[in-house]
C-alpha positions as CSV (number, residue, x, y, z in Angstrom):
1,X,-18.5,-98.4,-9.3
2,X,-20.5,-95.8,-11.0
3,X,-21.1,-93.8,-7.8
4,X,-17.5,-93.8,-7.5
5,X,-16.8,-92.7,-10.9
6,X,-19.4,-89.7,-10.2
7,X,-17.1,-88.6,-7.3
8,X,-13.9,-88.5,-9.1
9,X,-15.6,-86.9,-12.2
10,X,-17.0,-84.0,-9.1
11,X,-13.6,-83.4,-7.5
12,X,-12.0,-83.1,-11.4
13,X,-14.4,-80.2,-11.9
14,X,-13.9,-78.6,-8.8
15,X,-9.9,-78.9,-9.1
16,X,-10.5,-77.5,-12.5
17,X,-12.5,-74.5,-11.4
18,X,-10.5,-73.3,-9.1
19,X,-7.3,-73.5,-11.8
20,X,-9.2,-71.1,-13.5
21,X,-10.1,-69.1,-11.2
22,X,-6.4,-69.0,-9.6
23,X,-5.3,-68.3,-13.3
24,X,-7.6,-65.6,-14.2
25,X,-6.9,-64.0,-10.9
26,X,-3.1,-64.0,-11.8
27,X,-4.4,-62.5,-15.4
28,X,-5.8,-60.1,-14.4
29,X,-3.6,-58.8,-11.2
30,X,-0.5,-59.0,-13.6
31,X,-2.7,-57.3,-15.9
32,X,-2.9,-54.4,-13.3
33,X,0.4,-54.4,-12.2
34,X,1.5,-53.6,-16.1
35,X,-0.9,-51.1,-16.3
36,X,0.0,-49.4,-13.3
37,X,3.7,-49.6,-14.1
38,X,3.1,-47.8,-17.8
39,X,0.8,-45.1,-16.3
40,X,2.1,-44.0,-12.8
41,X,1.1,-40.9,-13.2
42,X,-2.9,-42.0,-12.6
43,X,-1.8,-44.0,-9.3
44,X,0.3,-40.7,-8.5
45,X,-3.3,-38.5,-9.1
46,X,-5.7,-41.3,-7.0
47,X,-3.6,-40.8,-4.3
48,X,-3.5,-37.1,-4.4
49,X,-7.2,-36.5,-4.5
50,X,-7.4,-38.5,-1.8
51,X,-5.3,-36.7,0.3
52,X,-6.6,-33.3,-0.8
53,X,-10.1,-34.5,-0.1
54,X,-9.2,-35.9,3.8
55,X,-7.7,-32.4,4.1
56,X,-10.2,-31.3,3.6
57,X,-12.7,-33.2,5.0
58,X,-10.3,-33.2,8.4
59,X,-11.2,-28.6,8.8
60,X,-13.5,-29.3,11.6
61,X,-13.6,-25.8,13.3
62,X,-15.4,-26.2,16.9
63,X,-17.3,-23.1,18.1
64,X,-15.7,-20.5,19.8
65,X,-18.0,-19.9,22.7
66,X,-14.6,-20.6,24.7
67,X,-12.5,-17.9,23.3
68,X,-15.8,-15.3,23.9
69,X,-15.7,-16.2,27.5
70,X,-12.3,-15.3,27.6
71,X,-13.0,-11.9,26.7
72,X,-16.5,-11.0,27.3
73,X,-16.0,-9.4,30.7
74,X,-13.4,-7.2,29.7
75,X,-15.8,-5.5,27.1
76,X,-17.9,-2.5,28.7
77,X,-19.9,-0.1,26.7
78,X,-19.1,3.6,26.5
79,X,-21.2,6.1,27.5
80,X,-19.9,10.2,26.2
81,X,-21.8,13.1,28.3
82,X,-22.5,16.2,26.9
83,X,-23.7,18.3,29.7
84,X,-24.8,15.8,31.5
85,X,-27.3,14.3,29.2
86,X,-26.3,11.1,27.2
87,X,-24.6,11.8,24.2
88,X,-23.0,8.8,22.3
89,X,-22.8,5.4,22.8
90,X,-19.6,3.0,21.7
91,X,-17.7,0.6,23.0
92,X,-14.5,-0.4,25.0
93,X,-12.1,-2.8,26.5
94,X,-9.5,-3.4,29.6
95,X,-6.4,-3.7,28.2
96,X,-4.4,-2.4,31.1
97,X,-3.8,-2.3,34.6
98,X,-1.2,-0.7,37.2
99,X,-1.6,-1.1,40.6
100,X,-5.4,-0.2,41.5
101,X,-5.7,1.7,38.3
102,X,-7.0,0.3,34.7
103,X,-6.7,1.6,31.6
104,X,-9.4,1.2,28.6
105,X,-8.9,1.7,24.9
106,X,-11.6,3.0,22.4
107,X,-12.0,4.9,19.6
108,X,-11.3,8.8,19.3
109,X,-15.1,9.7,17.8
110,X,-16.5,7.8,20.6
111,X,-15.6,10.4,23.1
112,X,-15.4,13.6,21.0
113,X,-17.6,16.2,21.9
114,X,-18.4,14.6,25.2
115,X,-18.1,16.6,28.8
116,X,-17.9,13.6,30.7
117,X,-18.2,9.7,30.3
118,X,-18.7,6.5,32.0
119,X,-18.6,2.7,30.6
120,X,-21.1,0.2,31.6
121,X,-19.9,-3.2,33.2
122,X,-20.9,-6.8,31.6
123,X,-22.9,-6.6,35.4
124,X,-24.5,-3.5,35.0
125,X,-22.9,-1.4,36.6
126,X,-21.3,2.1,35.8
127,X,-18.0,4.1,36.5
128,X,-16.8,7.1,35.6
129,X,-13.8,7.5,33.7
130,X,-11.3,10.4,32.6
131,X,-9.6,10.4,29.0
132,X,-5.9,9.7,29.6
133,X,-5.7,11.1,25.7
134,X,-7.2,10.9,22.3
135,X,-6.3,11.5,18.8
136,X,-8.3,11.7,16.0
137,X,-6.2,10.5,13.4
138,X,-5.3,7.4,14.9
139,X,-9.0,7.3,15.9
140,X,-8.1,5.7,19.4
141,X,-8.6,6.9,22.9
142,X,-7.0,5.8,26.3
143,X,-9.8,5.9,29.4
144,X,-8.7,5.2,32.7
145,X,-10.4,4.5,36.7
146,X,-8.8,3.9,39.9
147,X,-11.1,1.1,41.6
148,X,-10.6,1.9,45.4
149,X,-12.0,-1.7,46.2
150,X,-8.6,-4.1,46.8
151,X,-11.5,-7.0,46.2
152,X,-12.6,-6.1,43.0
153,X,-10.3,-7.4,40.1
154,X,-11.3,-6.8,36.1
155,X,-10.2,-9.1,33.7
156,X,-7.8,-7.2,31.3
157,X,-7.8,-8.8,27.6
158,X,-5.3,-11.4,26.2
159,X,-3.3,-9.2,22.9
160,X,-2.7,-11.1,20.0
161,X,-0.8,-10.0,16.5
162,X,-2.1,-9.2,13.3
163,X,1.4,-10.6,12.1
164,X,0.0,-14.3,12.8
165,X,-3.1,-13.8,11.4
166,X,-3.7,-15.2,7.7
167,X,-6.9,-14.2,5.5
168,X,-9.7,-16.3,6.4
169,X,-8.8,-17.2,9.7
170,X,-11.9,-16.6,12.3
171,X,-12.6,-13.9,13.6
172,X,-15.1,-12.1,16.2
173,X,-16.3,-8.7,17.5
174,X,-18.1,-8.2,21.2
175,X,-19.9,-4.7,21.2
176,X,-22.9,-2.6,21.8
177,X,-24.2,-1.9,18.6
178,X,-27.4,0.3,17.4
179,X,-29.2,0.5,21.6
180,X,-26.6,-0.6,23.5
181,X,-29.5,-0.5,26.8
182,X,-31.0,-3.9,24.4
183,X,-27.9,-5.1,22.4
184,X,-25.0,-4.5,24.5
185,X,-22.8,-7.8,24.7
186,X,-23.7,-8.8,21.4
187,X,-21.1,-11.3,19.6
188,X,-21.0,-11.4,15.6
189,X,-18.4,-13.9,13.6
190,X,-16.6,-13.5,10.4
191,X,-13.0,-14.5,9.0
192,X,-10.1,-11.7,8.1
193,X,-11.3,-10.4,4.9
194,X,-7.9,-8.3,4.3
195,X,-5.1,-7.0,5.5
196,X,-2.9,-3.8,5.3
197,X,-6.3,-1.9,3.9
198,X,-5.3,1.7,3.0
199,X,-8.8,3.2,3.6
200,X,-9.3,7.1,3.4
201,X,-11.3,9.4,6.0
202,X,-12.2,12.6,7.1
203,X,-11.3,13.8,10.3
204,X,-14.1,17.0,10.2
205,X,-17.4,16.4,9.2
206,X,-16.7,17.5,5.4
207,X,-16.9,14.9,2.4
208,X,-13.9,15.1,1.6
209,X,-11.0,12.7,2.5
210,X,-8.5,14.3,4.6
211,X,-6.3,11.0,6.0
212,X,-5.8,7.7,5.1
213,X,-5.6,5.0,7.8
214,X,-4.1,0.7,7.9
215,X,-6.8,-0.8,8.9
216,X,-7.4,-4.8,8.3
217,X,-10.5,-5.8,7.2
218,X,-12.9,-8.1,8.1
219,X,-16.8,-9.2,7.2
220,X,-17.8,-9.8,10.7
221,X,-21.0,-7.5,11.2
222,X,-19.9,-4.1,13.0
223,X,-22.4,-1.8,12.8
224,X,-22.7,1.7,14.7
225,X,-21.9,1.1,18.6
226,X,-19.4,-1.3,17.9
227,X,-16.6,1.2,17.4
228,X,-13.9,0.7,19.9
229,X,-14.6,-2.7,20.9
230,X,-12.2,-5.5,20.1
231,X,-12.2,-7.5,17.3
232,X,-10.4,-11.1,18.4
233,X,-9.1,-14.0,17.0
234,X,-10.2,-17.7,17.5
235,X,-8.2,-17.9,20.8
236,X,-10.2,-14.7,21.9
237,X,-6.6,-12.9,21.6
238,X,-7.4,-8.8,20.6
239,X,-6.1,-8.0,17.1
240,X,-7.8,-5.0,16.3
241,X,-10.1,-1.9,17.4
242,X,-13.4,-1.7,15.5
243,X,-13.4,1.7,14.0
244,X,-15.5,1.8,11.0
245,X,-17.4,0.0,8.1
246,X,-18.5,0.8,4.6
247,X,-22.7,1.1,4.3
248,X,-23.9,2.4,0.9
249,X,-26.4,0.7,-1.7
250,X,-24.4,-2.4,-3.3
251,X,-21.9,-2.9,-0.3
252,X,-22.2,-6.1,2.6
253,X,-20.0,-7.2,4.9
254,X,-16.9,-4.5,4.7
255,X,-15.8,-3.6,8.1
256,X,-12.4,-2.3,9.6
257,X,-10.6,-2.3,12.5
258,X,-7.2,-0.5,13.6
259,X,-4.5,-3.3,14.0
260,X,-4.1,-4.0,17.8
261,X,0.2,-3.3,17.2
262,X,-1.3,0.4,16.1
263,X,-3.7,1.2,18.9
264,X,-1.4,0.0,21.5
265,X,1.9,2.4,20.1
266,X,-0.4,5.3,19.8
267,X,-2.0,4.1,23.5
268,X,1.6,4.2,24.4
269,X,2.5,7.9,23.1
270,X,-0.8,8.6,24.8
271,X,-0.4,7.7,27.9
272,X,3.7,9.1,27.5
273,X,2.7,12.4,26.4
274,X,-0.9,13.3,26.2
275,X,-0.9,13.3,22.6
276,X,0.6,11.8,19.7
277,X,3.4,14.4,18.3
278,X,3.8,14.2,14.7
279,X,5.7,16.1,12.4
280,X,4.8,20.1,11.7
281,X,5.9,21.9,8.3
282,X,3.7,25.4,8.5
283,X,1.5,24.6,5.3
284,X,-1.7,24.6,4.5
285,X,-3.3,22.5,1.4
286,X,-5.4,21.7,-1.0
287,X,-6.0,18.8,-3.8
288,X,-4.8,20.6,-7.2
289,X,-7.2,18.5,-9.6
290,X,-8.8,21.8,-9.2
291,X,-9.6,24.6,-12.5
292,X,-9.5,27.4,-9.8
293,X,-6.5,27.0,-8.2
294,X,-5.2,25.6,-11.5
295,X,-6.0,29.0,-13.3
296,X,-5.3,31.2,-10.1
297,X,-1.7,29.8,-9.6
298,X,-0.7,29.0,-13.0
299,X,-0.1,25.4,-13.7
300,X,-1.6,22.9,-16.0
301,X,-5.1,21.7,-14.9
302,X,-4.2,18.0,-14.9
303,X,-1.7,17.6,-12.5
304,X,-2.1,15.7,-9.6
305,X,-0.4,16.8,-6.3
306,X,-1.6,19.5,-3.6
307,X,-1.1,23.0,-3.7
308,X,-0.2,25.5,-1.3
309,X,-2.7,28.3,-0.8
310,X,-0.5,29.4,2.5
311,X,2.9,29.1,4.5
312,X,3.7,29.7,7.3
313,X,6.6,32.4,8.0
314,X,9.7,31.3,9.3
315,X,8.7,27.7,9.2
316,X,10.4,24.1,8.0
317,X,7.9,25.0,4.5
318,X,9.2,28.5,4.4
319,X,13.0,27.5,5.1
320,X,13.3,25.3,2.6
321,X,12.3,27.8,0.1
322,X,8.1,26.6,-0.6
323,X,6.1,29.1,-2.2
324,X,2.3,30.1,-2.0
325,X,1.0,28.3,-5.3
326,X,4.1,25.2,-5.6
327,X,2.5,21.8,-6.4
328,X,4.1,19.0,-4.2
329,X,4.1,15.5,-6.0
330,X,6.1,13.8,-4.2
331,X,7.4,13.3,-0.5
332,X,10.5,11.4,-0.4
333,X,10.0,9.6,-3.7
334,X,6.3,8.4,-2.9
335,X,3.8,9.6,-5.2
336,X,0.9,12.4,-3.5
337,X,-2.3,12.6,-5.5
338,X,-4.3,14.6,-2.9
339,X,-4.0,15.6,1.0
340,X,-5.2,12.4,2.7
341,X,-2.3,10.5,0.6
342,X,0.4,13.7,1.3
343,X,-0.8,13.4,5.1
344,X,-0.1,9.7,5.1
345,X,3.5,10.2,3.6
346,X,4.3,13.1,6.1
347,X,3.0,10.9,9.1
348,X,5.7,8.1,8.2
349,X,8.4,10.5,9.7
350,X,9.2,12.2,12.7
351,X,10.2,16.1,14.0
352,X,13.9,16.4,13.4
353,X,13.7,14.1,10.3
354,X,14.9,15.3,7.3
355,X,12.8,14.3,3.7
356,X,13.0,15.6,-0.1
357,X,10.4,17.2,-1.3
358,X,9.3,17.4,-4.9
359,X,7.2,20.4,-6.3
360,X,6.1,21.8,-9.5
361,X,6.3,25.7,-10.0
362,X,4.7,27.2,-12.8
363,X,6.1,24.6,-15.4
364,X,9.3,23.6,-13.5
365,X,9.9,20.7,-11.7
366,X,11.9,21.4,-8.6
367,X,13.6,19.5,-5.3
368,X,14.4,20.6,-1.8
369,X,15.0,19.0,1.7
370,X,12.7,20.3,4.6
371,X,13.8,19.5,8.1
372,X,10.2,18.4,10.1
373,X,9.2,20.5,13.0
374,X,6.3,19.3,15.6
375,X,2.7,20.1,15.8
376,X,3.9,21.8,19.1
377,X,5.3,24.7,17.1
């Protein structure tokens, strides 16, 4: 009797226990559901950091030894000649081919001043090549070969768009920088720093900026013998030419590269004509920011423009009625605050165009329209 009385007395408890337990349970998940339902905005946040946080723990980028293989071959290293003695080194790419003949694109100072010029081969070996056409404010050059060998076959390269490209996508450059007989080949990675860069240059071998090229910009390491080599995306697709980079004391990582939609119109123009024809007014100028010519010519010290020290007779500058010592401001509305910037207005037109051409005289402010000529004239 009393053992029995223990038993009932155990399975009491254990009922009871688990009342409680069921109970508190239903406490405390109603408890959450009422807290929940009077702060959504907290269940709302949990889930959004969580889905922010797989995001980004889900950016798993592979290597890109795949989308170098793809282009590798088709880089070759530049050789320029200058009477028969090695000259400069740079680099280049296939990017064309018609029938048994291939075309190369580089950039304009790798070939300057040279006699003669040959590119180098991922296998060693060497051919000489003939400059379809360069120019040196687009800073790009067209080579071409005939390969008299039906069984030899050079990849071209795959061309991409800058237009798909976003900032910070990967990017890589194949080229022969510093000794390209011990670094030729050599692969450096970066993302798209920029785009649309308006960077300004000399053409001569003065300080002072006389053009302003679009370049897009990128911290992938380019250093001197990468110039004209491709810089790809992460499908090893070209998007631009490697032309340049920024080296002073406080500056890392700035490099350029002409946008591959560029090089390949001015290739085309090239290859068309021999040269890129761009529009001729019969001018020559100067920045005005300058007491001399300021004091010379008569106008106020401060203004910004160019002046014109000479014209041309009987040319588009001289018909529309320029004058030695006018200040242009503006070229069809856009602002000019030196040459490099008047340049890059000019260049946006072409021979036969008609623009309005603002220009300070003495005090006045005047207008007139100039029909462009060509660089022909």
């Amino acid at each position: 009797m009393e053992k029995n009385e223990k038993k009932s007395g155990g399975w009491k408890y254990v009922i009871g226990l688990c009342v409680s337990i069921i109970i508190s349970f239903m406490l405390g998940a109603g408890g959450l559901f009422l807290y929940f339902y009077y702060n959504p905005d907290i269940f709302k946040t949990t889930i959004t950091n969580i889905t922010k946080t797989e995001k980004e723990v889900t950016v798993n980028e592979n290597g890109i030894a795949d989308a170098v293989e793809k282009v590798y071959d088709s880089v070759v290293v530049v050789e320029n000649y200058r009477s028969n003695k090695l000259y400069a080194t740079g680099t280049g790419f296939f990017y064309k081919k018609e029938g048994n003949k291939y075309y190369l694109l580089t950039n304009q100072h790798v070939i300057e001043n040279g006699t003669s010029w040959k590119i180098v081969l991922t296998s060693g070996k060497s051919k000489t090549v003939e400059v379809e056409g360069s120019d040196v404010y687009a800073d790009i050059a067209v080579l071409s070969f005939t390969e008299e060998d039906e069984n030899v076959d050079y990849p071209i390269v795959e061309i991409g768009s800058t237009n798909d490209m976003k900032v910070g996508d990967t990017v890589f450059a194949i080229g022969a920088p510093l000794d390209s007989s011990i670094f030729s080949g050599t692969v450096t990675r970066g993302i798209l720093s920029g785009k649309d860069r308006l960077i300004e240059r000399s053409t001569s071998n003065s300080y002072t900026a006389d053009w302003i090229m679009k370049v897009i910009q990128t911290d992938t390491a380019i250093n001197s013998g990468n110039s004209g080599g491709p810089l790809c995306n992460s499908n090893g697709q070209v998007i631009g030419i490697n032309n340049m980079k920024l080296g002073s004391t406080g500056v890392e990582g700035m490099g350029f590269a002409i946008p591959i939609e560029d090089a390949i119109s001015y290739a085309d123009q090239l290859l068309a004509d021999g040269k890129i024809v761009r529009p001729y007014i019969g001018l020559s100028l100067n920045n005005a920011n300058n007491s001399y010519f300021a004091s010379y010519y008569g106008y106020d010290d401060e203004l910004i423009g160019v002046v014109i020290p000479k014209i041309v007779s009987g040319s588009p500058a001289d018909n529309a009625g320029l004058k030695v010592g006018d200040v242009i401001t503006e070229v069809n509305g856009a602002s000019v605050k030196d040459v490099a910037s008047f340049k890059y207005e000019l260049y946006k037109y072409k021979p036969g165009d008609s623009i309005k051409i603002k220009y300070v005289r003495g005090s006045d402010e005047h207008e007139t329209t100039l029909t462009l000529g060509t660089n022909e004239n």
